[in-house]
TISELUM-506931 format. One line per field, with one value per residue: residue number from 1; y, x, z of N, C-alpha, C in turn. Coordinates in steps of 0.05 Angstrom, whole numbers. Atoms other than C-alpha are relative to their C-alpha. Example, Ala and Ser with C-alpha at 12.3 -4.5 7.8 and 13.67 -1.06 7.14 Angstrom:
2
num <- 1	2
n_c2 <- -24	-24
n_c1 <- 18	-16
n_c3 <- 0	-1
ca_c2 <- -90	-21
ca_c1 <- 246	273
ca_c3 <- 156	143
c_c2 <- 24	22
c_c1 <- 18	-15
c_c3 <- 0	14
//
This chain:
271
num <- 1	2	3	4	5	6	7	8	9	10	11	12	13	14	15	16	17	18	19	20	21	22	23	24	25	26	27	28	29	30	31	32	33	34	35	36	37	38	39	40	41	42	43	44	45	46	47	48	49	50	51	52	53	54	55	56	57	58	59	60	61	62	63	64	65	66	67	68	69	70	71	72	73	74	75	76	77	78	79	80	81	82	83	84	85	86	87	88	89	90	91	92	93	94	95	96	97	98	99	100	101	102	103	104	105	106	107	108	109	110	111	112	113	114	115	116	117	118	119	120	121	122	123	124	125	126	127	128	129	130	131	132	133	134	135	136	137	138	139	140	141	142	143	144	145	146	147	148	149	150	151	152	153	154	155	156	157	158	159	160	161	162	163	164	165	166	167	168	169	170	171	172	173	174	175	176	177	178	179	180	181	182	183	184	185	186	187	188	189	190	191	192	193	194	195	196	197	198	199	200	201	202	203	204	205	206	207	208	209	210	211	212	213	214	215	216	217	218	219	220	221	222	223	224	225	226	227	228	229	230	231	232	233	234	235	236	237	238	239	240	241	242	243	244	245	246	247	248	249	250	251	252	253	254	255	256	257	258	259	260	261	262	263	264	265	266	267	268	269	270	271
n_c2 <- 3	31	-1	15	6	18	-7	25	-14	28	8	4	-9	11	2	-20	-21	9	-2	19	16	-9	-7	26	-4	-13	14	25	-4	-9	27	17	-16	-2	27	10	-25	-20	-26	-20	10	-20	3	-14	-36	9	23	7	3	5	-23	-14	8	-9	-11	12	-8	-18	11	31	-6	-18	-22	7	11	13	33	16	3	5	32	5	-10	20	16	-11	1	31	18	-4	-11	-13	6	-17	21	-19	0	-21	-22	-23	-28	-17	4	11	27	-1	26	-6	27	-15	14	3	11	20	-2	-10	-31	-9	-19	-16	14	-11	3	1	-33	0	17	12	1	-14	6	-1	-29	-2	12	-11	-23	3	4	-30	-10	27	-6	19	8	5	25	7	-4	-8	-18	17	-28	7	-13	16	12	-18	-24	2	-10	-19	-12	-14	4	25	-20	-15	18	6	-34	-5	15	17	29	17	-5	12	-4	13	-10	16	0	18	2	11	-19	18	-13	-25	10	10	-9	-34	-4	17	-17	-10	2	-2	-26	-12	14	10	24	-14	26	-3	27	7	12	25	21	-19	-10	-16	2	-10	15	-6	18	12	-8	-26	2	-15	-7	-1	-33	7	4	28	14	19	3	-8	16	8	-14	2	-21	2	-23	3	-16	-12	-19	-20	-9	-31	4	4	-17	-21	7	-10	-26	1	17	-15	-26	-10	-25	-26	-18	-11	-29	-13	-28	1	9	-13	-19	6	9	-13	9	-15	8	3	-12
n_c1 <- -24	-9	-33	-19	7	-20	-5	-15	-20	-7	-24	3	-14	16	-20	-11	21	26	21	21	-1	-4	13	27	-16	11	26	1	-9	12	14	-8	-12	21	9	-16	16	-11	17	-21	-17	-24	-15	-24	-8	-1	18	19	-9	-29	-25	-28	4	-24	21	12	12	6	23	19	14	31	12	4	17	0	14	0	9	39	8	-13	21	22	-6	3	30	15	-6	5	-15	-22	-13	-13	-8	-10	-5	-17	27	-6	14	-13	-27	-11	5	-16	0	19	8	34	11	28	20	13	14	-16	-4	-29	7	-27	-17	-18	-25	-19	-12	-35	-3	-27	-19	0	33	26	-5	5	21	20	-6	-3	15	2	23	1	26	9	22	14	23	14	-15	-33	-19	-21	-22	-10	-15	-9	-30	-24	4	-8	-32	-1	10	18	26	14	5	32	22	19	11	18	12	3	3	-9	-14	-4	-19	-11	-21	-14	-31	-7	-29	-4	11	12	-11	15	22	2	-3	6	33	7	-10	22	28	-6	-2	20	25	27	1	-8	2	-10	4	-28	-4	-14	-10	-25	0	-24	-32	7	6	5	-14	26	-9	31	7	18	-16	18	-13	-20	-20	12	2	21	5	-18	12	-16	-3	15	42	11	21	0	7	-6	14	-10	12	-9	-14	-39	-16	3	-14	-14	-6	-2	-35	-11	15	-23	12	2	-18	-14	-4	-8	-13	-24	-8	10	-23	-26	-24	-26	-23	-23	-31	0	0
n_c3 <- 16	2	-3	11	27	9	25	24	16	25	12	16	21	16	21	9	14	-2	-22	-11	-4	-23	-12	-18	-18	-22	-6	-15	-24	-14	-2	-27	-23	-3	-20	-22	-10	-3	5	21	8	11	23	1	32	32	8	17	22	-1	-11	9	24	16	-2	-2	-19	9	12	-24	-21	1	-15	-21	7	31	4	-22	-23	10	-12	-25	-14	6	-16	-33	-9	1	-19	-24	-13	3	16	-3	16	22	28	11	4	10	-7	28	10	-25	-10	-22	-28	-13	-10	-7	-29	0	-23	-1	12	31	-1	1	-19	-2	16	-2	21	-3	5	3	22	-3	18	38	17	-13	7	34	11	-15	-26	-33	-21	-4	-29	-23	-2	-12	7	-19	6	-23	-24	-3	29	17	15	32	23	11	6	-10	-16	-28	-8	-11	-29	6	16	-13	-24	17	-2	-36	-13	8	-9	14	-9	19	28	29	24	21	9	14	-7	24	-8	-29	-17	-27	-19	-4	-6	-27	-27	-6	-7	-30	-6	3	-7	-32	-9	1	-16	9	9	21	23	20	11	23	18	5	28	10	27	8	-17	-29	-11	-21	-23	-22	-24	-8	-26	-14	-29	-14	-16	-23	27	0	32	-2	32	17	13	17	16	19	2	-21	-5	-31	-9	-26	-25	-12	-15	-17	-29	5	5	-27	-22	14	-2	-18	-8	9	7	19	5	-17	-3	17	0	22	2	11	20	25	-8	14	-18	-4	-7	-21	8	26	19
ca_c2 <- 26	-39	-48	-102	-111	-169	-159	-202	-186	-222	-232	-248	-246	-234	-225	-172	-128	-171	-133	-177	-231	-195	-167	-244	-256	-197	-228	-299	-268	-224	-286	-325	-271	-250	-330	-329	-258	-210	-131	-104	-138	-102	-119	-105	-30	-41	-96	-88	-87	-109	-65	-70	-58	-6	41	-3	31	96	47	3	65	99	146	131	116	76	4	-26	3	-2	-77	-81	-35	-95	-142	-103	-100	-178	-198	-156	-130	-73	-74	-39	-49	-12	10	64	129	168	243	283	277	249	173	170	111	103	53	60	35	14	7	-53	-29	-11	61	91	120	144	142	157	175	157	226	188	158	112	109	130	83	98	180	168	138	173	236	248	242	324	307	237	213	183	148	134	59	40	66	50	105	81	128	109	102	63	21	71	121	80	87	161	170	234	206	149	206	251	202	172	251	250	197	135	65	26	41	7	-4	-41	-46	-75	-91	-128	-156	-135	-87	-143	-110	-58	-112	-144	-95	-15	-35	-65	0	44	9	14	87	106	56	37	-30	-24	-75	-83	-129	-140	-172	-249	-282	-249	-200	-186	-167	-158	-209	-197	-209	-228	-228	-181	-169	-143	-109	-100	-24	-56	-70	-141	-188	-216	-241	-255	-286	-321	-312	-345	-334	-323	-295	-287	-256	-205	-170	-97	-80	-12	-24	-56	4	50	0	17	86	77	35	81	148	172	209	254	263	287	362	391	468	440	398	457	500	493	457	485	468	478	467	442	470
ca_c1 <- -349	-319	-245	-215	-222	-194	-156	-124	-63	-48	20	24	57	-5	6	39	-9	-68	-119	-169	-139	-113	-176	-214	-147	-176	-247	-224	-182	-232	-282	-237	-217	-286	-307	-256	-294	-238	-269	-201	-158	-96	-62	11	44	11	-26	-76	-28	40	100	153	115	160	115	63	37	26	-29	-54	-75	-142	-184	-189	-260	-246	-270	-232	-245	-327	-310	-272	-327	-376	-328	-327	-402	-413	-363	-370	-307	-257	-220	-146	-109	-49	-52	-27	-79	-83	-101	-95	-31	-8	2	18	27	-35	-71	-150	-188	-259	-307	-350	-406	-366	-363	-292	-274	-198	-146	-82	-16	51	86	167	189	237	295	301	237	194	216	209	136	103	85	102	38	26	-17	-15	-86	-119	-182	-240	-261	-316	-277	-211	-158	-118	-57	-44	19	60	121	184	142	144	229	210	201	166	114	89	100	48	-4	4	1	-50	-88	-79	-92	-65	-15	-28	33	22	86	134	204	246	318	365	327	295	328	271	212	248	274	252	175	182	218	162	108	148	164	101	55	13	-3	39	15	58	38	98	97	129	159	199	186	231	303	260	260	217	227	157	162	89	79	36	72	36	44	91	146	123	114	42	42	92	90	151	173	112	29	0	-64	-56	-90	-94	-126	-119	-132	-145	-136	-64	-50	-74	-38	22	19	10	78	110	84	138	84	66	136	155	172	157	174	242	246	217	288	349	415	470	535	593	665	688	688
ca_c3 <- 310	302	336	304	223	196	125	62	32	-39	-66	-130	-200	-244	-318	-352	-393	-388	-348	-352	-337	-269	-252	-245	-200	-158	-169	-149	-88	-61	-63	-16	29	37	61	103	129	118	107	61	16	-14	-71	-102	-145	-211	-204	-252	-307	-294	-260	-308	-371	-399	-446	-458	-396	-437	-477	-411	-366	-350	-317	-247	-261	-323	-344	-303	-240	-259	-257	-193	-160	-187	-157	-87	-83	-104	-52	5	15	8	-49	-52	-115	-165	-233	-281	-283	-333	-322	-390	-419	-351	-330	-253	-207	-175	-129	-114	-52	-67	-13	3	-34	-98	-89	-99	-38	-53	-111	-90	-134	-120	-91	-87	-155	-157	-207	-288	-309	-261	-273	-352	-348	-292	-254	-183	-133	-97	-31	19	37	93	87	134	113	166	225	212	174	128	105	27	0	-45	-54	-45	-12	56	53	70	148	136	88	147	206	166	169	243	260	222	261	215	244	185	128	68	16	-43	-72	-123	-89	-138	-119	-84	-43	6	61	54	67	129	165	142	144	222	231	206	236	315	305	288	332	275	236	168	105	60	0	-58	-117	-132	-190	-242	-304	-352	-324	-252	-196	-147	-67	-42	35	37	112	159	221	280	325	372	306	316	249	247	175	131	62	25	-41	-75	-93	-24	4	79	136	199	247	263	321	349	420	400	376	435	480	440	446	519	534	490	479	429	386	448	461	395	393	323	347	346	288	244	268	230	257	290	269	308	286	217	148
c_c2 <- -26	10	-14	-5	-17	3	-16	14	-23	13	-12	17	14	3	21	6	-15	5	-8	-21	9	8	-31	-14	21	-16	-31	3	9	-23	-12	5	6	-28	1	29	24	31	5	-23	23	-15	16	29	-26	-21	-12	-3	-9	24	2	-11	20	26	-8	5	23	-18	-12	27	21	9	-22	-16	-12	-28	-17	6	3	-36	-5	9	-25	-21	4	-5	-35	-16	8	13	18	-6	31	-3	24	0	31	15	29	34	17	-16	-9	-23	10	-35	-4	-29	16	-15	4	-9	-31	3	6	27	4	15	14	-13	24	3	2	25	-13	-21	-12	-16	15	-10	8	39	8	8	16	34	5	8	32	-6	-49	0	-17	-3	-12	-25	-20	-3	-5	12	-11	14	-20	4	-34	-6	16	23	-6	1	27	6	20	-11	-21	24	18	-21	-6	21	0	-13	-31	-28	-19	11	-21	8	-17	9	-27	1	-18	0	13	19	-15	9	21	-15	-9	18	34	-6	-7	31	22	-5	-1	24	9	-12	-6	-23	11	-34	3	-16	10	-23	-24	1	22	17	18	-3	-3	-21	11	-12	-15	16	23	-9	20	-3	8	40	-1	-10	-28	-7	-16	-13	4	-19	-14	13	-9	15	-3	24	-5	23	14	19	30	12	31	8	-11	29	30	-12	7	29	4	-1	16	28	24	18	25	5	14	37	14	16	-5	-15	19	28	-14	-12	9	-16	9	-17	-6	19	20
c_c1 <- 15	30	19	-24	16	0	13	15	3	28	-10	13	-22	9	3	-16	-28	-16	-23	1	8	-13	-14	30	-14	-20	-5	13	-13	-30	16	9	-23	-15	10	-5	19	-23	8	9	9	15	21	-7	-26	-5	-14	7	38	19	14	-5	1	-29	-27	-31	-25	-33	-20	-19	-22	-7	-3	-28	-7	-15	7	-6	-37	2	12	-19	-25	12	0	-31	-18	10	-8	22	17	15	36	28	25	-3	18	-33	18	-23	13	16	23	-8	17	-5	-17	-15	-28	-9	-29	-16	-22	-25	10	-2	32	8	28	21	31	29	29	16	38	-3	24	10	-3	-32	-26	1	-5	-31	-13	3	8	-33	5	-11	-1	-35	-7	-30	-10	-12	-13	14	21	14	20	20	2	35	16	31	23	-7	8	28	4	-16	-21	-25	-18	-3	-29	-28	-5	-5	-32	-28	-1	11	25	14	7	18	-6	27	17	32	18	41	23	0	-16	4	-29	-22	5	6	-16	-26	-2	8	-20	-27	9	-9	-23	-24	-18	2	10	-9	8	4	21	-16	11	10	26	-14	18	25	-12	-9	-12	2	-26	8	-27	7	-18	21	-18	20	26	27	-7	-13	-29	-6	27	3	43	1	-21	-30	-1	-25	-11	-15	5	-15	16	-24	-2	0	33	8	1	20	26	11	-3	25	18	2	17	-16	-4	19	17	-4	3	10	35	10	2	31	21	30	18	22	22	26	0	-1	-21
c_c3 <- 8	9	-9	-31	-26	-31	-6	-6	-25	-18	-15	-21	-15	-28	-5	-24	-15	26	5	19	37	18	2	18	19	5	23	35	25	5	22	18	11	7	16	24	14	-12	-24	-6	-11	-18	-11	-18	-24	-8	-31	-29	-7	5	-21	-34	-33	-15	-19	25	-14	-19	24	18	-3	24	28	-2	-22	6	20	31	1	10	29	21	0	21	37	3	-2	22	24	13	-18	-22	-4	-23	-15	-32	-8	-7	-14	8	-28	-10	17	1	36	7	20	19	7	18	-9	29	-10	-30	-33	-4	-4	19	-5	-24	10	-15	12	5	0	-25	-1	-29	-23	-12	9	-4	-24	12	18	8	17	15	13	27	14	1	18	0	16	-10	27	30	-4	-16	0	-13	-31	-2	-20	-2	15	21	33	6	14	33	7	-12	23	26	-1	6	20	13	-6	15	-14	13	-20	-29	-11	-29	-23	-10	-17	4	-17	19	-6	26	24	24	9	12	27	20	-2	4	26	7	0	25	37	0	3	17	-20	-20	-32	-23	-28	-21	-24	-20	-9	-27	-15	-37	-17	12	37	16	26	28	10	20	11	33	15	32	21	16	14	-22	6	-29	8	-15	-13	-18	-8	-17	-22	5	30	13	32	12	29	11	5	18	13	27	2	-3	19	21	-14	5	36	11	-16	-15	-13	-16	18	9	-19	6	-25	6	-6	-21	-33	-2	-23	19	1	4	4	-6	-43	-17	-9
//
């Protein structure tokens, strides 16, 4: 098992409800991340069809194993690497918020759905997400989630319980929430000891400016990566000895105490 597995993150606007044109953006990205002999790339929310594309969505999204992820699977298996991307998945009479992780070979190894929704549009247009997921890609786990979900402490605790090396966010932060990219993802990725990548969105659509700022945090809340506010397709190492030494120097998982978190709080005085 391999200990270090160097990954791409790509920032980027792409266009708004052209999924073609977004998926040879994946194609051309995972092409020069893959020379540069990363495993994973990760890509923003809703990539594959634009975030803030109102319901437009209700027409853009498909089966997990739809057309487009058939070509993205083509594109993982021509390049060589990982592919980790968002769209809108429909299930029935359901659209959720969904992001899918293709393996090297173009297999599908995990689609995961957004379980925190954030605001009125994103509450209109979608479902809510039911179950977290971590995923075994060639030795290292990868917790899933997206965008708003990493704001929830719980949702990233679950996972490094869980055993998860690396939490991957695509996500679409839009101004004036920046606050969340510099400081709550360094915060995440201390408490929990594990590498957090968090790729965002640029430019602007519609009323919605996005912040950039994608980063990759290292176990130790340490910044190893971090993009601006334009296109950028940067890279990083995760290591899983960082993150054992980590848990070494600060062994905050093995001193947590669920029996008492799962109790109720006693309060004393007041109303």
């Amino acid at each position: 098992m391999e200990q270090i597995m160097k990954i791409a993150i790509y920032q980027g606007a792409g266009v708004l409800g052209r999924v073609d044109e977004n998926l040879e953006v994946i194609r051309r990205s995972a092409q020069s991340a893959a020379r540069q002999g990363a495993g994973f790339i990760i890509f923003p929310e809703m990539f594959l069809t634009g975030y803030n594309a109102g319901d437009a969505i209700f027409e853009l999204a498909e089966a997990p194993a739809g057309p487009s992820a058939e070509k993205a699977g083509r594109i993982a298996a021509e390049t060589d690497i990982a592919l980790l991307y968002g769209y809108p998945e429909r299930s029935g009479d359901r659209v959720y918020n969904s992001a899918v992780l293709i393996g090297r070979q173009g297999s599908q190894l995990a689609n995961y759905r957004k379980t925190h929704l954030f605001g009125p549009e994103e509450n209109r247009l979608y479902h809510k997400g039911d179950s977290l997921l971590l995923v075994n890609l060639e030795g290292l786990k990868i917790g899933l989630l997206i965008c708003y979900d990493v704001e929830f402490p719980e949702a990233v605790r679950l996972l490094a319980a869980a055993g998860a090396d690396l939490i991957a966010v695509p996500t679409a932060l839009m101004k004036p929430y920046c606050r969340i990219a510099r400081h709550v993802v360094a915060a995440r990725a201390y408490e929990n000891e594990v590498y957090v990548a968090y790729v965002n969105r640029c430019g602007v659509e519609g009323h919605l400016e996005y912040c950039g700022l994608s980063c990759v945090i290292g176990p130790d809340g340490d910044e190893i990566i971090r993009a601006a506010a334009d296109e950028a397709l940067l890279f990083a190492d995760i290591d899983r000895a960082a993150i054992a030494k980590a848990r070494r120097e600060n062994p905050v998982l093995t001193d947590r105490r669920p029996e008492l978190y799962s109790r109720s709080v006693q309060i004393i005085g007041g109303s």
